[in-house]
C-alpha positions in Angstrom: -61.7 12.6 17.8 -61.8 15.7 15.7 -64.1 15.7 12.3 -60.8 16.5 10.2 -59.5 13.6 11.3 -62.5 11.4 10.7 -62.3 12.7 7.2 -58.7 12.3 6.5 -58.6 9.3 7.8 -56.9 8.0 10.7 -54.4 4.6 11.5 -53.4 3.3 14.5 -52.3 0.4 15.5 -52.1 -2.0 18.7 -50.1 -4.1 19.8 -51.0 -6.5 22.9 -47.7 -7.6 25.1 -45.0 -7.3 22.5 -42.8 -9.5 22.9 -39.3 -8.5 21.2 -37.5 -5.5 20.7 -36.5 -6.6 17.0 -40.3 -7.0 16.6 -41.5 -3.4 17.8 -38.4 -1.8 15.8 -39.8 -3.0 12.3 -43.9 -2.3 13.5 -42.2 1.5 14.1 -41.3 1.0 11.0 -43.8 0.1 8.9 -46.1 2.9 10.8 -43.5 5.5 9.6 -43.9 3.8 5.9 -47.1 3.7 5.8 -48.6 7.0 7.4 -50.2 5.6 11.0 -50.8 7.9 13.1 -50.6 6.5 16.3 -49.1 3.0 17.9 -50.5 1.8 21.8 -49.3 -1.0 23.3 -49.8 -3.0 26.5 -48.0 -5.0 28.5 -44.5 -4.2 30.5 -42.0 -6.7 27.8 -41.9 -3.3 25.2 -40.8 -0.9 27.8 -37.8 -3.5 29.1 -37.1 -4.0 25.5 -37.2 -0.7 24.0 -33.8 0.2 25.5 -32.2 -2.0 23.1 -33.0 1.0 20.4 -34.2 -0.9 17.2 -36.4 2.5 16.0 -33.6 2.8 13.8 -35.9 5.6 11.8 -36.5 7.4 14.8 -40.3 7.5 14.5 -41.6 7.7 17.8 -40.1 11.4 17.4 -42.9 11.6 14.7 -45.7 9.3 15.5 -46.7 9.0 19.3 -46.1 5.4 20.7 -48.5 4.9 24.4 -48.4 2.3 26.7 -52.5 1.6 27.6 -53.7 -0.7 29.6 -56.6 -1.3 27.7 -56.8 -1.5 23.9 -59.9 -1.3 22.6 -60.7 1.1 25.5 -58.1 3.6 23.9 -59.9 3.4 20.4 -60.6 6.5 19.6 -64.7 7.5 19.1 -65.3 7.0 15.4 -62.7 4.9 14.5 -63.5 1.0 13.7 -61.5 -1.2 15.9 -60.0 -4.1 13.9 -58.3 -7.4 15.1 -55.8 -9.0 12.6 -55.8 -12.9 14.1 -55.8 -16.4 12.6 -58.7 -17.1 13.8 -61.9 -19.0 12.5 -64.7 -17.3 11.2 -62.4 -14.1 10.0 -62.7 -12.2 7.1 -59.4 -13.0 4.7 -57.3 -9.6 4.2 -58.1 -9.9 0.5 -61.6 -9.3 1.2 -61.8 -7.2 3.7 -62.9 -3.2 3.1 -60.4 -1.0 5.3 -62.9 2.0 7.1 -61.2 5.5 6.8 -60.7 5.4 10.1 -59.0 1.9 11.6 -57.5 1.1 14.6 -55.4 -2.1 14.0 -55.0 -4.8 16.9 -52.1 -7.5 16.9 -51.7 -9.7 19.4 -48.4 -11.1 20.4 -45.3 -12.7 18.7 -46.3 -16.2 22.0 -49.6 -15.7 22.3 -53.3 -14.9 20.4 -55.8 -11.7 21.5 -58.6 -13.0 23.8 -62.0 -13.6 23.3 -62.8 -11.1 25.0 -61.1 -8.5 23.0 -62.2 -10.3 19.5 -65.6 -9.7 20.7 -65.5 -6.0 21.3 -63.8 -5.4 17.4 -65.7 -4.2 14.5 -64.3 -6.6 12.3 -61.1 -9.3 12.6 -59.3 -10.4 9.3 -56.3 -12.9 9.2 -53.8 -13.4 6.5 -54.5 -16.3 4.9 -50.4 -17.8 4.8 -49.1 -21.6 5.2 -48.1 -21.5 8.9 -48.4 -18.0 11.0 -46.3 -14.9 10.7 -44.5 -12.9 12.9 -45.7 -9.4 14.0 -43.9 -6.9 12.4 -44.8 -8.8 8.9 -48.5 -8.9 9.6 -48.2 -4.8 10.7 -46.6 -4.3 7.4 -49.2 -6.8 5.3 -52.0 -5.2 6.7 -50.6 -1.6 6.2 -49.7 -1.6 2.6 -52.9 -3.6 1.6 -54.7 -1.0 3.2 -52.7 1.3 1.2 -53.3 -0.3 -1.9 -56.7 -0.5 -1.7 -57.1 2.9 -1.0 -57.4 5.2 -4.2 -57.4 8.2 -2.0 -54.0 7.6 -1.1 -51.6 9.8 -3.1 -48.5 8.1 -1.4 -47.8 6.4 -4.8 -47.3 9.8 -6.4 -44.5 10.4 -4.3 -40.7 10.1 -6.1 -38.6 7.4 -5.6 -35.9 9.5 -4.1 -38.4 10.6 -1.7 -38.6 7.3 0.0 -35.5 5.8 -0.7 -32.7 5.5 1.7 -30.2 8.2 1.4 -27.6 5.5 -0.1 -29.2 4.3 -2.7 -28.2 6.7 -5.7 -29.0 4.5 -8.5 -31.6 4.7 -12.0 -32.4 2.6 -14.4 
């Protein structure tokens, strides 16, 4: 990884198996939102669902999206490798200090990430919620709280009609 990007700052996230095309639609999404830089997946479900063409924003024309078969082995060197799982013994999201440069594991919509790949992370946060949620709401949790805890961040200086949908003409 270059220096300029260990200084800016770099996001990616990863997704284990994903499950639904819905899902994967709204994590491409939020990544576009929120300024990742990168989105890796594993797993062979994504590559049968993607066909069904829920990127409704088009950003995997802007931010690459790589199927890996390893996460954590695809973390870049430099950035912190973080798991987002209810899991015991995790840090809640409120109180958790995003590193300038994060790489973001989710496991999948059926299913938890393994031992084995909790053990390898830097850190693992959950959400603290009454029941679970799905994916593409924990990718966009996590995102904007890192967002908001970031003063760095100058997204919020942006205008409204900068981030707005086209349709959506109206003031108060």
């Amino acid at each position: 990884m270059s220096e300029e990007i260990c200084r800016s700052g770099y996001v990616a996230i990863g997704v284990l198996n994903p499950k639904t095309p819905e899902n994967m639609g709204a994590v491409l999404r939020a990544a576009g939102c929120y300024g990742a830089d990168a989105i890796f997946y594993t797993g062979v479900r994504y590559e049968r669902a993607k066909k069904f063409y829920t990127d409704t924003k088009n950003i995997s024309r802007r931010i690459p999206v790589t199927g890996v078969e390893d996460l954590p082995g695809s973390v870049p060197e430099g950035v912190q490798l973080v798991a987002v799982e209810l899991v015991e013994g995790a840090t809640p999201l409120m109180d958790f200090q995003h590193p300038q440069s994060a790489f973001y594991l989710f496991g999948p919509e059926d299913g938890s990430l393994t031992q084995e790949i909790l053990n390898r992370c830097d850190a693992v946060v959950y959400i603290p919620t009454f029941g679970c949620m799905n994916l593409a709401a924990t990718v966009n949790v996590v995102l904007y709280d890192r967002l908001a805890k970031n003063s760095a961040d100058h997204i919020s200086m942006r205008t409204i009609s900068a981030n707005r949908d086209t349709n959506n003409k109206t003031k108060i």
